[in-house]
N, C-alpha and C positions, 0 to 999 in steps of 0.2 A: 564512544560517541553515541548520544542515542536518538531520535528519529527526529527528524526533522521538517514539518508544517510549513510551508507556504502559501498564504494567504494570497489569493487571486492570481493566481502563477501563469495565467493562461487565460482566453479568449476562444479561439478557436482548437478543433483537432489540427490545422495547419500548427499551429503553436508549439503542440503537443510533438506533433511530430520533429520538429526541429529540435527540439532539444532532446525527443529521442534518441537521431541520429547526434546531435553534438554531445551526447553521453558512451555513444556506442553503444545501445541496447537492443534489442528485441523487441517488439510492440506485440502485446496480443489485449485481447478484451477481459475483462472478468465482472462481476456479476452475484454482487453479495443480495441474496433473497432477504426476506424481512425474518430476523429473527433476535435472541435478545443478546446476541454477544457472542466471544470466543473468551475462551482462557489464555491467559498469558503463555505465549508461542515464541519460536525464533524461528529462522531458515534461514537455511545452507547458504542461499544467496543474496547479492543487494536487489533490493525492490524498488522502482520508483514509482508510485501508484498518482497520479491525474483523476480527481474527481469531475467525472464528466453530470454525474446524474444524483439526487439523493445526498442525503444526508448522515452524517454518523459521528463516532468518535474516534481518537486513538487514543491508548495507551502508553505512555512512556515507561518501562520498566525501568531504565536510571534514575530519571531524574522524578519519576510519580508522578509526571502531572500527564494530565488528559485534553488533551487539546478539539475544537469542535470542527468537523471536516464540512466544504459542502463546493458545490460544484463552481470550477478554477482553481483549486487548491490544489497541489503537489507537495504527496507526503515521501519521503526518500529512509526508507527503512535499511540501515547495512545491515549488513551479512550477521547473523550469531548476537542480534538486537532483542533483545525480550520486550513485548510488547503487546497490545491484544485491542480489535476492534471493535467496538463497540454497540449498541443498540440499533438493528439497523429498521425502520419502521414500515417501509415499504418496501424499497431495492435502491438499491448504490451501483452505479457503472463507472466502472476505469477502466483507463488504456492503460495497462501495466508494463514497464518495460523491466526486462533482466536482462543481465551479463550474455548469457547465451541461450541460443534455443533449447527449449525442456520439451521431453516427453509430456504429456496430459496427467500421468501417473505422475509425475516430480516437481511439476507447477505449485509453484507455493504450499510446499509439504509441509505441515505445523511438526515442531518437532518439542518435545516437553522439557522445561527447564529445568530437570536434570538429567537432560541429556548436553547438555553446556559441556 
């Protein structure tokens, strides 16, 4: 399965947080700086990122298409997804939730497809 865009998924961080907890996740912040993209990446775990701020793009490495992100929109990345962020022109803010609490060091660790 590969990543999945939802288009106005939310309103509030009350929002966000609900479906946080009705996912069972972890809520922390993250905080993509303006720069012009990543390379096609996977990680170890499912992602569900909430665009709170900013605009950008994703990636599909299944299915190649590139979908356009901007604030309400819930992108859900599973585990071992190739995929890669896009052009980011100022800064992007998510509430990011994962499976479990991570270290700082293991928070969305890019890992290189061929490491699959």
């Amino acid at each position: 399965m590969g990543i999945l865009v939802e288009k106005s998924f939310f309103t509030s961080k009350d929002d966000v947080l609900i479906d946080i907890r009705a996912n069972g996740t972890w809520p922390t912040t993250f905080v993509s700086p303006a720069y012009p993209g990543v390379e096609i990446h996977w990680h170890s775990e499912d992602v569900f990122a909430y665009v709170v701020e900013g605009e950008t793009s994703f990636f599909d490495g299944e299915s190649g298409e590139t979908q356009q992100v901007g604030p309400g929109d819930k992108v859900t990345i599973p585990k071992r997804t190739l995929h890669a962020e896009g052009e980011v022109k100022d800064r992007v803010v998510y509430i990011i939730g994962t499976p479990e609490p991570l270290l700082s060091q293991d928070f969305l660790r890019i890992h290189r497809p061929d490491e699959l």
